[in-house]
PDB file of the backbone (N, CA, C, O) and the ligand in Angstrom, with CONECT records:
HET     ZN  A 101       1
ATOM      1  N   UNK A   1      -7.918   5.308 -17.064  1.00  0.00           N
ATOM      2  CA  UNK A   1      -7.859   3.982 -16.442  1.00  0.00           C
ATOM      3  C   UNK A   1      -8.097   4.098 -14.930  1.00  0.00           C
ATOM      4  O   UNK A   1      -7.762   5.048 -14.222  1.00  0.00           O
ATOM      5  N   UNK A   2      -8.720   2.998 -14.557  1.00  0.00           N
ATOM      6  CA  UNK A   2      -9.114   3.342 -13.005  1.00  0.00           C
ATOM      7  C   UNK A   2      -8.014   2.194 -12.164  1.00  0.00           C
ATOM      8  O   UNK A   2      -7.513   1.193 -12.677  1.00  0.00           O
ATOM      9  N   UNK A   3      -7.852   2.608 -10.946  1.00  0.00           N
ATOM     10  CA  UNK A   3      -7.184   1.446 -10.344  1.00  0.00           C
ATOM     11  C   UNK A   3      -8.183   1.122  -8.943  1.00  0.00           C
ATOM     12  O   UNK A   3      -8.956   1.955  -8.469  1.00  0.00           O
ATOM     13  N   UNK A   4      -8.014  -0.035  -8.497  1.00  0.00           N
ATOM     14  CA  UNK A   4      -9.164  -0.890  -7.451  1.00  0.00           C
ATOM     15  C   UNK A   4      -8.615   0.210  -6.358  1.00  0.00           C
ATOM     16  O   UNK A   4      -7.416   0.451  -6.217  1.00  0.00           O
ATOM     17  N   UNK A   5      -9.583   0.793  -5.664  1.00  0.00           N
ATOM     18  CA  UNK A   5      -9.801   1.323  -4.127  1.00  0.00           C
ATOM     19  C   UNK A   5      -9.129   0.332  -3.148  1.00  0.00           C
ATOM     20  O   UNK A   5      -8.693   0.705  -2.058  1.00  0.00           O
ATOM     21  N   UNK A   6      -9.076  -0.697  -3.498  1.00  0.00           N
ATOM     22  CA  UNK A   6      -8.868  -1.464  -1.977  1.00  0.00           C
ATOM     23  C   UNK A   6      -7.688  -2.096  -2.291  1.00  0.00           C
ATOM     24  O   UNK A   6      -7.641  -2.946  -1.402  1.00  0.00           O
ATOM     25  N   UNK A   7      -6.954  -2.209  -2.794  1.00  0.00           N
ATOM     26  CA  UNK A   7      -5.559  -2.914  -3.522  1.00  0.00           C
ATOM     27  C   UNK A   7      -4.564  -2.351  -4.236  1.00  0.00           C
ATOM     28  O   UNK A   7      -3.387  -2.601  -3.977  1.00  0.00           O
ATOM     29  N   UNK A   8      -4.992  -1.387  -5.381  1.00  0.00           N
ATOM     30  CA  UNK A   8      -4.129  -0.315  -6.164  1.00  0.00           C
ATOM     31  C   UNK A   8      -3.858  -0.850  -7.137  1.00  0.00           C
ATOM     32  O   UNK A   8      -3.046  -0.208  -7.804  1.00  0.00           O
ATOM     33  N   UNK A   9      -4.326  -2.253  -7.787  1.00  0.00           N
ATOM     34  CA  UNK A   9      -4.044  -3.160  -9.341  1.00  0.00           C
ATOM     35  C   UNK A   9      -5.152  -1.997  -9.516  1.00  0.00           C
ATOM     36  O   UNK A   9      -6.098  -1.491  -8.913  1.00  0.00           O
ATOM     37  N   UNK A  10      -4.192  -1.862 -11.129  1.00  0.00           N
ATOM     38  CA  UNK A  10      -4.672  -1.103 -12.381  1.00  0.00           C
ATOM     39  C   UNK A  10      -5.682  -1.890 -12.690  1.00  0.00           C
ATOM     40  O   UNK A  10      -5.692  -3.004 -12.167  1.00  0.00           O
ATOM     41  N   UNK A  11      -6.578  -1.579 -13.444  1.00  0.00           N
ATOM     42  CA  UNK A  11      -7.996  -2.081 -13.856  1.00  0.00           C
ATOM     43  C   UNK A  11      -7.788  -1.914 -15.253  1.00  0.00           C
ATOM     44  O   UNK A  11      -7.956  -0.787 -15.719  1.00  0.00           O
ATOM     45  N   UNK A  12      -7.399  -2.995 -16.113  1.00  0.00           N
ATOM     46  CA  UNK A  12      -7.425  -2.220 -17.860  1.00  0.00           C
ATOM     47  C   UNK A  12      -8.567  -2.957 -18.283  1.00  0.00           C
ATOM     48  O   UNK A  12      -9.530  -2.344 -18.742  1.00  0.00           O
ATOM     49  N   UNK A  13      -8.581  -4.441 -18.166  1.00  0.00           N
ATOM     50  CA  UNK A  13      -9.848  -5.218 -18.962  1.00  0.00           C
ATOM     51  C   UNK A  13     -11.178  -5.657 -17.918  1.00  0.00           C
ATOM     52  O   UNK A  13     -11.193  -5.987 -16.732  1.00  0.00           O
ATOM     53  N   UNK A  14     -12.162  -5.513 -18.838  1.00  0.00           N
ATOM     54  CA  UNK A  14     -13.385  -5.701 -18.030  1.00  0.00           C
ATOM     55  C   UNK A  14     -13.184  -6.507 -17.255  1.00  0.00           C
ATOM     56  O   UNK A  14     -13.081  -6.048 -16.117  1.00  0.00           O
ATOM     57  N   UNK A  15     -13.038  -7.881 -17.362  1.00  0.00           N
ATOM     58  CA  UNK A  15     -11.993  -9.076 -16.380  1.00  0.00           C
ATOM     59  C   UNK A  15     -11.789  -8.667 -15.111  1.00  0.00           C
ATOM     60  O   UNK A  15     -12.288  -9.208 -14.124  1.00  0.00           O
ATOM     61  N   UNK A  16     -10.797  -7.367 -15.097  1.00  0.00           N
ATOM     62  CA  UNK A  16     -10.230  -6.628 -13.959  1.00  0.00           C
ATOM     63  C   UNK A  16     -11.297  -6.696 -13.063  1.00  0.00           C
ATOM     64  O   UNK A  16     -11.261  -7.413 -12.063  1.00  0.00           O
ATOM     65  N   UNK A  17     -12.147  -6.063 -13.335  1.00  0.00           N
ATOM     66  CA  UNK A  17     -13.320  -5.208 -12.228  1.00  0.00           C
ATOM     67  C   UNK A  17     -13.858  -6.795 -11.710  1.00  0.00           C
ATOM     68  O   UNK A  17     -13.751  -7.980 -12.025  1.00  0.00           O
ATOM     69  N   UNK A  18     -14.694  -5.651 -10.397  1.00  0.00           N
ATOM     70  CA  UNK A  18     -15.461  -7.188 -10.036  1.00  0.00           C
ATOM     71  C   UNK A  18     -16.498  -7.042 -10.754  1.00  0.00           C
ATOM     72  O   UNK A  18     -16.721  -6.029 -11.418  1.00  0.00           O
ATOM     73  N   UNK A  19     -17.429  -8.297 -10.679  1.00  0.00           N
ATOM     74  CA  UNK A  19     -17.968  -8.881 -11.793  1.00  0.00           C
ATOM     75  C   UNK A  19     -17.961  -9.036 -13.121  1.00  0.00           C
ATOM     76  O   UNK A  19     -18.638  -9.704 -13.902  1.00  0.00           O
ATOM     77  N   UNK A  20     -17.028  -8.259 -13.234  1.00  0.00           N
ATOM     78  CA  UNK A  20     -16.724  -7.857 -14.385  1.00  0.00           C
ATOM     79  C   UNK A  20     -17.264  -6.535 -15.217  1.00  0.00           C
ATOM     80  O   UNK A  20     -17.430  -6.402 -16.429  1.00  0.00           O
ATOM     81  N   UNK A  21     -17.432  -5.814 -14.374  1.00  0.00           N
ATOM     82  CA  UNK A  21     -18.160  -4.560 -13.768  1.00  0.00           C
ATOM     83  C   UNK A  21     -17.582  -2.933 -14.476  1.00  0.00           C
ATOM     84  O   UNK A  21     -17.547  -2.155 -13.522  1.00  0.00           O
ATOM     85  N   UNK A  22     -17.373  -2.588 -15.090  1.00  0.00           N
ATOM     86  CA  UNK A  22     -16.497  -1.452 -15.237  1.00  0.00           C
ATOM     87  C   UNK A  22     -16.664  -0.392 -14.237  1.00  0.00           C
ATOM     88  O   UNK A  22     -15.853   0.460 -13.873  1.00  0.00           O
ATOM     89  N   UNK A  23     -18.295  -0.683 -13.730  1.00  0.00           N
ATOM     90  CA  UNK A  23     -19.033   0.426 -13.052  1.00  0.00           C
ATOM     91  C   UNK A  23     -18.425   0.547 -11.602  1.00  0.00           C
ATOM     92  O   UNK A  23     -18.387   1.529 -10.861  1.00  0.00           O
ATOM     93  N   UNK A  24     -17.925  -0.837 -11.396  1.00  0.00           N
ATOM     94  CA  UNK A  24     -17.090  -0.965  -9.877  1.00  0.00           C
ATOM     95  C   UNK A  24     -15.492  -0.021  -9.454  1.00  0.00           C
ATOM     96  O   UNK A  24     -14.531   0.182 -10.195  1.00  0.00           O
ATOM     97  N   UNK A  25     -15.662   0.344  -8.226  1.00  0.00           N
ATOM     98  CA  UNK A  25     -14.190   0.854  -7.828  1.00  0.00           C
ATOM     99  C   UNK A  25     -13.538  -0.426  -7.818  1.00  0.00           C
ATOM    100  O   UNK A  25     -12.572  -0.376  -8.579  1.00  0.00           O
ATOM    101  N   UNK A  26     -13.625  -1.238  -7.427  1.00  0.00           N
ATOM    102  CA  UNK A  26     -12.867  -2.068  -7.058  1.00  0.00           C
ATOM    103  C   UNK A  26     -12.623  -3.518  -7.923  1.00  0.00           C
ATOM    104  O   UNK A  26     -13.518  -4.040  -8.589  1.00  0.00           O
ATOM    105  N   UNK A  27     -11.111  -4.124  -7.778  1.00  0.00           N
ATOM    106  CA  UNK A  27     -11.001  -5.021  -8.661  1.00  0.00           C
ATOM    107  C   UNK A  27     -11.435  -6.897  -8.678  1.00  0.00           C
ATOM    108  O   UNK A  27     -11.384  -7.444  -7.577  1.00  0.00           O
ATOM    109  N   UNK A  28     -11.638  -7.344  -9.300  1.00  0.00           N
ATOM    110  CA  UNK A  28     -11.695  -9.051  -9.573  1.00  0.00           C
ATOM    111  C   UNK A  28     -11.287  -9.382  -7.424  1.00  0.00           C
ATOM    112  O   UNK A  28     -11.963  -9.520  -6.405  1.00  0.00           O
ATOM    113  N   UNK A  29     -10.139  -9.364  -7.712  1.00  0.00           N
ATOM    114  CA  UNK A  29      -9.351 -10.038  -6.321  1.00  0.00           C
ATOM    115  C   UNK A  29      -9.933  -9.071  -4.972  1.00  0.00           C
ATOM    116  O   UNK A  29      -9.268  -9.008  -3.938  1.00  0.00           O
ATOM    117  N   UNK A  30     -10.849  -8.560  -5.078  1.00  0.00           N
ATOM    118  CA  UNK A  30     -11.286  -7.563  -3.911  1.00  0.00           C
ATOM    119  C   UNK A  30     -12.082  -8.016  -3.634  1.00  0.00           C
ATOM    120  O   UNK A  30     -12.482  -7.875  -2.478  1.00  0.00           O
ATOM    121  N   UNK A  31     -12.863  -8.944  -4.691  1.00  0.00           N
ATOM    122  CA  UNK A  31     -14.351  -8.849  -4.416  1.00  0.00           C
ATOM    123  C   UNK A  31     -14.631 -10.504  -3.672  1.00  0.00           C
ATOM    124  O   UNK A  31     -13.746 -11.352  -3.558  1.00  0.00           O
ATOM    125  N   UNK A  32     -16.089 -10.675  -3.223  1.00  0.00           N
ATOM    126  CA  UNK A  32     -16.460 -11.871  -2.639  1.00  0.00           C
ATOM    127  C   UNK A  32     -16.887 -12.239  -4.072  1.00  0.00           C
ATOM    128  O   UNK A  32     -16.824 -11.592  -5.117  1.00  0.00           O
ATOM    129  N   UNK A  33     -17.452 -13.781  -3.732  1.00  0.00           N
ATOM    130  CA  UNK A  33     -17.807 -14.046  -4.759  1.00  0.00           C
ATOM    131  C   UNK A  33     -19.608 -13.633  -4.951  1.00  0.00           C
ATOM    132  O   UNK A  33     -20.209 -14.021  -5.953  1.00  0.00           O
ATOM    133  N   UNK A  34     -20.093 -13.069  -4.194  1.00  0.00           N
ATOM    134  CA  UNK A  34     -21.443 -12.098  -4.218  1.00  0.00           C
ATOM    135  C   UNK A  34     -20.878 -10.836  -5.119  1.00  0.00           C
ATOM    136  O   UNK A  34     -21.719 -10.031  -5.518  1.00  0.00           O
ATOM    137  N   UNK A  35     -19.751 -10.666  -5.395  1.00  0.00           N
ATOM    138  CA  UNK A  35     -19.478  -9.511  -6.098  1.00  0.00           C
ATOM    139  C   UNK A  35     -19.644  -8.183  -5.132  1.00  0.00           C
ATOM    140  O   UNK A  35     -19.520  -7.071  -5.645  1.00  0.00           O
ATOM    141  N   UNK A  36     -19.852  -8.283  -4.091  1.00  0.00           N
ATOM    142  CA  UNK A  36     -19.771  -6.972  -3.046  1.00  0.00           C
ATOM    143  C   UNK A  36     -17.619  -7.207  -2.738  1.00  0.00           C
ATOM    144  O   UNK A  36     -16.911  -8.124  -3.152  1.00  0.00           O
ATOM    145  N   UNK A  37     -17.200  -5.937  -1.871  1.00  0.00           N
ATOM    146  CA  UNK A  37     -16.073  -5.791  -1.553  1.00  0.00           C
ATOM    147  C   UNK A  37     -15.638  -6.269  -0.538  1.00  0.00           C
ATOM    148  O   UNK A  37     -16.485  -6.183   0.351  1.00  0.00           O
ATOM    149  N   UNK A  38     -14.440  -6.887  -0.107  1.00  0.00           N
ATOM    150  CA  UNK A  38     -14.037  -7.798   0.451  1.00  0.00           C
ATOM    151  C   UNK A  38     -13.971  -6.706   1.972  1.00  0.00           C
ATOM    152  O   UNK A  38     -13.858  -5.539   1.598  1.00  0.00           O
ATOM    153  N   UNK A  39     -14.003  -6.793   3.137  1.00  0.00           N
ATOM    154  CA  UNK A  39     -13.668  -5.748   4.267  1.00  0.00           C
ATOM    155  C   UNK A  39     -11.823  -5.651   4.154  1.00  0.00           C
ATOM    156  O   UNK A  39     -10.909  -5.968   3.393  1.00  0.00           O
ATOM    157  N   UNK A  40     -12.080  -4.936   5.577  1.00  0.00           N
ATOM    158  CA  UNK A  40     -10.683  -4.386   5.480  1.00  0.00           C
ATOM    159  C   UNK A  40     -10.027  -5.276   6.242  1.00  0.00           C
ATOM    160  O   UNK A  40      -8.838  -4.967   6.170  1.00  0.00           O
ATOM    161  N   UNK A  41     -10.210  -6.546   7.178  1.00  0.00           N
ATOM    162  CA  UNK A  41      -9.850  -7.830   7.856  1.00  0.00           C
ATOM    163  C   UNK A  41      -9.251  -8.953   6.462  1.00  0.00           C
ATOM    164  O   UNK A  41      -8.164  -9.519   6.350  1.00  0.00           O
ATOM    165  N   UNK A  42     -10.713  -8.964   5.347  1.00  0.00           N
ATOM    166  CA  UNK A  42     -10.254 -10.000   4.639  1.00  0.00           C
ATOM    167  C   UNK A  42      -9.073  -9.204   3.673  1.00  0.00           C
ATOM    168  O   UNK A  42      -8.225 -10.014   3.300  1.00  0.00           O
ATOM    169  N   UNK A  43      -8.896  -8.224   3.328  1.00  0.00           N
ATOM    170  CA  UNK A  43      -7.929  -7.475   2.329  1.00  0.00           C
ATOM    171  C   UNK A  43      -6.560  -8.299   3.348  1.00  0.00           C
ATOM    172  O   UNK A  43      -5.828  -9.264   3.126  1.00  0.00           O
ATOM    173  N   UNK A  44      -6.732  -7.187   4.693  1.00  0.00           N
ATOM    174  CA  UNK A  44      -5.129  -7.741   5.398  1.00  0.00           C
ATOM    175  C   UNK A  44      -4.629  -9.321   5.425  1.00  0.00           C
ATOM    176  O   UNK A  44      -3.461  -9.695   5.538  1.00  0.00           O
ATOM    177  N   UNK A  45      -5.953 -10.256   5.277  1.00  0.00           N
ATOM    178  CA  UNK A  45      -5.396 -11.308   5.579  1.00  0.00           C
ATOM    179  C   UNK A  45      -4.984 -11.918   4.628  1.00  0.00           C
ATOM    180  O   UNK A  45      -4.006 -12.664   4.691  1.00  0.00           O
ATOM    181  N   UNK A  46      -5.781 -11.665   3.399  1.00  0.00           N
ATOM    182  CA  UNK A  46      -5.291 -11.941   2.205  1.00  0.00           C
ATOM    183  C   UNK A  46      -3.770 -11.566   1.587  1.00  0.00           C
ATOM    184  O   UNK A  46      -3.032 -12.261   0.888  1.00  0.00           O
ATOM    185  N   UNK A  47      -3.600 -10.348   2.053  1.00  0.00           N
ATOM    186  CA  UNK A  47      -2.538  -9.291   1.687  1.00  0.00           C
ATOM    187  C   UNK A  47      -1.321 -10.197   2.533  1.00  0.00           C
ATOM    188  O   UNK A  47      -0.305 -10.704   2.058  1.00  0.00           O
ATOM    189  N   UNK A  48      -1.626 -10.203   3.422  1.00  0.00           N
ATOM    190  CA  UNK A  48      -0.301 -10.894   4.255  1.00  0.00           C
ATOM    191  C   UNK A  48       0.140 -12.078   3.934  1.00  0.00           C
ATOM    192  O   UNK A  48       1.331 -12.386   3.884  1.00  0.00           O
ATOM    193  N   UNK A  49      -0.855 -12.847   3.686  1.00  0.00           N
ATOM    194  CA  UNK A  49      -0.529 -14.381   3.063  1.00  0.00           C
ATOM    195  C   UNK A  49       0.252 -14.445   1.972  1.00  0.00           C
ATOM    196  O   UNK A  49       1.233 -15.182   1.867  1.00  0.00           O
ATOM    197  N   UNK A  50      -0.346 -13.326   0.746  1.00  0.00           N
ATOM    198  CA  UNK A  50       0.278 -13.149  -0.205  1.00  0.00           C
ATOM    199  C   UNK A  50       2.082 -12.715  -0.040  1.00  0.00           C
ATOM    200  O   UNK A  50       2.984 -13.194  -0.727  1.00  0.00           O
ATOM    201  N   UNK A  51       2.225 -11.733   1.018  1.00  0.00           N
ATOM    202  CA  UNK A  51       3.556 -11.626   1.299  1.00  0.00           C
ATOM    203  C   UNK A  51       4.705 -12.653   1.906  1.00  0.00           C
ATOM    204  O   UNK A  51       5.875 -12.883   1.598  1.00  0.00           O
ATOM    205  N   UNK A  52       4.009 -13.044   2.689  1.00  0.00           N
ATOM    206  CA  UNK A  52       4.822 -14.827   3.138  1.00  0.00           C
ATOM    207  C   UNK A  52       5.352 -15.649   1.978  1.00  0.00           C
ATOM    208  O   UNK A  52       6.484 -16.096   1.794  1.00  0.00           O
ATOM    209  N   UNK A  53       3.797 -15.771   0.938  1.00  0.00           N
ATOM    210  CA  UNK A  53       4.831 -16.206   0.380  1.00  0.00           C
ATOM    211  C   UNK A  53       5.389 -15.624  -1.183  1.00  0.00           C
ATOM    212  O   UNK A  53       5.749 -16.328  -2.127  1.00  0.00           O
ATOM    213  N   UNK A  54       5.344 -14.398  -1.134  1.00  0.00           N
ATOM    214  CA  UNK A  54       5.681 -14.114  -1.988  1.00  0.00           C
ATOM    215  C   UNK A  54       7.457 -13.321  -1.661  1.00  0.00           C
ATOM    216  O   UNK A  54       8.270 -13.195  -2.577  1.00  0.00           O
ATOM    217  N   UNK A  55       7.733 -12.902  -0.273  1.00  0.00           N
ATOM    218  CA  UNK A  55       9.114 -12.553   0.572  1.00  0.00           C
ATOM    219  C   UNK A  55       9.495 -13.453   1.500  1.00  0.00           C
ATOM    220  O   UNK A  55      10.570 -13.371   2.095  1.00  0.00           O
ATOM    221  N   UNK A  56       8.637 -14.373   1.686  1.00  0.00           N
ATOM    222  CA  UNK A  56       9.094 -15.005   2.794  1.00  0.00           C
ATOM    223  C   UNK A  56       9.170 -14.519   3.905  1.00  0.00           C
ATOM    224  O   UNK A  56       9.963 -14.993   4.719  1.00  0.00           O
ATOM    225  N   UNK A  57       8.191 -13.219   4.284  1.00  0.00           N
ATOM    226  CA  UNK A  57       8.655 -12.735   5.692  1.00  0.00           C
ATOM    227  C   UNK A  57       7.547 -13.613   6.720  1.00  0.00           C
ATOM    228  O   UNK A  57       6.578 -14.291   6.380  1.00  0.00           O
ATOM    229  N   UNK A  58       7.984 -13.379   7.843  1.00  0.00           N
ATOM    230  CA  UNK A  58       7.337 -14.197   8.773  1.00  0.00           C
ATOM    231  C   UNK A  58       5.869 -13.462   9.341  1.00  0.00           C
ATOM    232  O   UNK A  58       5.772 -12.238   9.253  1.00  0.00           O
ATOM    233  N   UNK A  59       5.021 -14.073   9.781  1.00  0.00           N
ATOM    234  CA  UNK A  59       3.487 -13.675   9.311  1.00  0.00           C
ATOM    235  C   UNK A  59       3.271 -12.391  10.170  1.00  0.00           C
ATOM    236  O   UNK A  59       2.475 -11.588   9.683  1.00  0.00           O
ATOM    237  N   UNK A  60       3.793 -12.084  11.266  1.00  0.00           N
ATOM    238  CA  UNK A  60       3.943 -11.141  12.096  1.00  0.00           C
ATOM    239  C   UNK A  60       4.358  -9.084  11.230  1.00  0.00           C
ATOM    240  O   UNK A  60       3.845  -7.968  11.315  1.00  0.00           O
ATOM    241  N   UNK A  61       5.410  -9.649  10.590  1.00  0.00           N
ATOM    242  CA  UNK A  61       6.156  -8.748   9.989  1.00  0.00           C
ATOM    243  C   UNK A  61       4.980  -8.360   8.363  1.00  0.00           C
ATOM    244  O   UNK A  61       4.427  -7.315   8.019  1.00  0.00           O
ATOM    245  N   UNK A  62       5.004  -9.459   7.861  1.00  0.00           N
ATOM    246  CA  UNK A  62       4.021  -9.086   6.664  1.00  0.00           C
ATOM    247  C   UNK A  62       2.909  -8.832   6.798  1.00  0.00           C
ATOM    248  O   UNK A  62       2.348  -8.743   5.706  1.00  0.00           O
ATOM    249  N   UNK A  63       1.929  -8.571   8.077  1.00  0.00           N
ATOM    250  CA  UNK A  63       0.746  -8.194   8.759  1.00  0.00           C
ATOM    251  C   UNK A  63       0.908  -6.382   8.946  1.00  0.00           C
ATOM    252  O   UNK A  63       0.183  -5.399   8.792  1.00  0.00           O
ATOM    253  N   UNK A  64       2.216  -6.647   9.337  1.00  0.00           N
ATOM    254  CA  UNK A  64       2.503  -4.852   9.422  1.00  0.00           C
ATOM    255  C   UNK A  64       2.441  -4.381   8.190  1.00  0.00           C
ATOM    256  O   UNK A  64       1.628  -3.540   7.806  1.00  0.00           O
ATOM    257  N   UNK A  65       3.392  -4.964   7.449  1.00  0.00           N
ATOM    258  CA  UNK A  65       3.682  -4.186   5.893  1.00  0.00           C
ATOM    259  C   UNK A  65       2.454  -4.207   5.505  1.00  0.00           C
ATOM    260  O   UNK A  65       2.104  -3.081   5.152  1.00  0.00           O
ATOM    261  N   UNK A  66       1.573  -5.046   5.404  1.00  0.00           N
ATOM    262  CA  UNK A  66       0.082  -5.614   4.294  1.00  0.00           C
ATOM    263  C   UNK A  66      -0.891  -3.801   4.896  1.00  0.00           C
ATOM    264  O   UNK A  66      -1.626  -3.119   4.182  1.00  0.00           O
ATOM    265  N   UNK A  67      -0.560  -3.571   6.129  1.00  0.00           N
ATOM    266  CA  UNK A  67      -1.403  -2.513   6.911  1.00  0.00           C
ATOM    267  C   UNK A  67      -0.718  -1.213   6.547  1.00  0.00           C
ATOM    268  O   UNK A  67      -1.510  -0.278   6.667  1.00  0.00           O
ATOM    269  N   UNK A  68       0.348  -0.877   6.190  1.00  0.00           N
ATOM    270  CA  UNK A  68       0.893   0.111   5.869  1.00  0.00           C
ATOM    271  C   UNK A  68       0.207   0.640   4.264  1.00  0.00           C
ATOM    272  O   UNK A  68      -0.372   1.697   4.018  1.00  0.00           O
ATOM    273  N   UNK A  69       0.503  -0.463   3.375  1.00  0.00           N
ATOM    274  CA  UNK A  69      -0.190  -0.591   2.081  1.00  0.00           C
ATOM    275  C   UNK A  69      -1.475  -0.119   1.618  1.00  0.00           C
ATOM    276  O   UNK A  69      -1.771   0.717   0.764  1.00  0.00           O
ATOM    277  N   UNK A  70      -2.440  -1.136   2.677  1.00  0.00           N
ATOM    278  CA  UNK A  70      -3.702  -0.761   2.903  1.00  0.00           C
ATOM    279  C   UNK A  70      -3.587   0.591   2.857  1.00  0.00           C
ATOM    280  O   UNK A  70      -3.656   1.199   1.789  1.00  0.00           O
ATOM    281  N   UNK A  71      -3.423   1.111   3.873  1.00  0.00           N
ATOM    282  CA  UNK A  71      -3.751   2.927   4.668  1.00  0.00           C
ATOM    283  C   UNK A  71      -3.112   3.828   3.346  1.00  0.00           C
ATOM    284  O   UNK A  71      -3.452   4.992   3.134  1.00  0.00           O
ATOM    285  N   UNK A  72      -2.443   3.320   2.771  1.00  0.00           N
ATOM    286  CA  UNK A  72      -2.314   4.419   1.503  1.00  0.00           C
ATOM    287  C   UNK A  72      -3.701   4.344   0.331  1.00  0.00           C
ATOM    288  O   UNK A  72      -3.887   5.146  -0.585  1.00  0.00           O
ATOM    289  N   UNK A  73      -4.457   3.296   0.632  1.00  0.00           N
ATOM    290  CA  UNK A  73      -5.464   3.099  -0.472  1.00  0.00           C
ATOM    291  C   UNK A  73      -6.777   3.985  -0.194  1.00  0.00           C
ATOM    292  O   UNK A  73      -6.942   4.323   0.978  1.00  0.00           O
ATOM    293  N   UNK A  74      -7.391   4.252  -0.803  1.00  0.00           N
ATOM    294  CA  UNK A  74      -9.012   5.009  -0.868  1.00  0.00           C
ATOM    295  C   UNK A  74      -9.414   4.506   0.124  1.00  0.00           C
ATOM    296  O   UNK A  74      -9.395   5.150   1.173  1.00  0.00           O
ATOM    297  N   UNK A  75      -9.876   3.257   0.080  1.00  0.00           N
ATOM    298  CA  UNK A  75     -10.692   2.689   0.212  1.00  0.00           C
ATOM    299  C   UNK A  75     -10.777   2.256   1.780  1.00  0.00           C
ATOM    300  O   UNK A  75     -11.718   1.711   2.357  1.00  0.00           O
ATOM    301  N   UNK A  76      -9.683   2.606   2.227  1.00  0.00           N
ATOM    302  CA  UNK A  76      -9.623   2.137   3.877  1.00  0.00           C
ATOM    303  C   UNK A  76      -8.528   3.505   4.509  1.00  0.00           C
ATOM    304  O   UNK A  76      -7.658   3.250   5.342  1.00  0.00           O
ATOM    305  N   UNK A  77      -8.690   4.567   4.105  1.00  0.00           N
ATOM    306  CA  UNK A  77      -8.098   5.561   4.629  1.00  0.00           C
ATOM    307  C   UNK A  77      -8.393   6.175   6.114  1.00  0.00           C
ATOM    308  O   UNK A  77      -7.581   6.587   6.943  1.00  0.00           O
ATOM    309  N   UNK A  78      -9.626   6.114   6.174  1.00  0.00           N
ATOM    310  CA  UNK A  78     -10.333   6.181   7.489  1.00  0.00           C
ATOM    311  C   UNK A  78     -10.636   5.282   8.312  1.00  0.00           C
ATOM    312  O   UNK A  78     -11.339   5.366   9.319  1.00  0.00           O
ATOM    313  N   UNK A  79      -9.820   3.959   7.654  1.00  0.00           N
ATOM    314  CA  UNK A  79     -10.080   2.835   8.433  1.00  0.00           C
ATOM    315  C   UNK A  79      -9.102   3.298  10.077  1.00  0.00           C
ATOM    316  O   UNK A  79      -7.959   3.756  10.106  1.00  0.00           O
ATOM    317  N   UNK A  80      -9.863   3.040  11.106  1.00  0.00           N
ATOM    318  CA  UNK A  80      -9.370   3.171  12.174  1.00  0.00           C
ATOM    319  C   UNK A  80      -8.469   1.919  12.884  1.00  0.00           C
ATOM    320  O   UNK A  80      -7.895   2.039  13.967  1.00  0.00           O
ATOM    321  N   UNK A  81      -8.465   0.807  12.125  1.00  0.00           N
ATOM    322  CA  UNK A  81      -7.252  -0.310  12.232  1.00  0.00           C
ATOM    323  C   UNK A  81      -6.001  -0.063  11.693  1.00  0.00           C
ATOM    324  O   UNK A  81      -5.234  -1.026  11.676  1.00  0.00           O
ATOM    325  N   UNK A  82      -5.613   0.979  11.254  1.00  0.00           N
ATOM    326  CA  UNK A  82      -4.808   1.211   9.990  1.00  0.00           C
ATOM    327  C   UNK A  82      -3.718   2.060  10.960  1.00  0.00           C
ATOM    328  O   UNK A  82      -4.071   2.887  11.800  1.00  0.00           O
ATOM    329  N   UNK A  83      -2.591   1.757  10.728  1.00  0.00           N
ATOM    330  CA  UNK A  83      -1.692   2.118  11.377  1.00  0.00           C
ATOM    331  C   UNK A  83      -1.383   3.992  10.076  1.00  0.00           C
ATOM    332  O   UNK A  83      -1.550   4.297   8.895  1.00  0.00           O
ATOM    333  N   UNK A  84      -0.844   4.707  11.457  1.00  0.00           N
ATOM    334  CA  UNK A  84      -0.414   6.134  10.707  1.00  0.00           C
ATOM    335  C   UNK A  84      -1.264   6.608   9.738  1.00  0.00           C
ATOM    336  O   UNK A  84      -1.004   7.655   9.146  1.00  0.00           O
TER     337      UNK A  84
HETATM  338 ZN    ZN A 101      -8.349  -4.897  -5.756  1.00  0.00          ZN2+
END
């Protein structure tokens, strides 16, 4: 089983992937809707939003965490925005 480079959701059904892609690293929610990969700006901003409201932390604080997350993934390891 593969999991998305840029997020870390498990990939089980074709669904998963983008386009529906098996051939892709990366998953459904990564992708634009061109089916290319989302950058590493739209991941964080996405990522953070999702934490607001999914903890309620305030947008400042879930910008950090969303960047910590990121930098453990493939896919933005060398990203030079990426904290540690
Ligand atoms: Zn993903």
């Amino acid at each position: 089983m593969k999991t998305c480079i840029a997020c870390g959701m498990p990939m089980r059904e074709t669904a998963d992937f983008a386009l529906g892609d098996p051939a892709k690293d990366y998953c459904v929610h990564c992708a634009r809707p061109d089916g290319t990969m989302q950058s590493y700006e739209e991941k964080l901003t996405s990522m953070s939003a999702f934490i607001v409201r999914n903890q309620g932390l305030d947008q400042g604080v879930a910008r950090t965490a969303a960047c910590r997350m990121l930098a453990a993934l493939p896919a933005w390891k060398d990203q030079p925005g990426a904290p540690l």
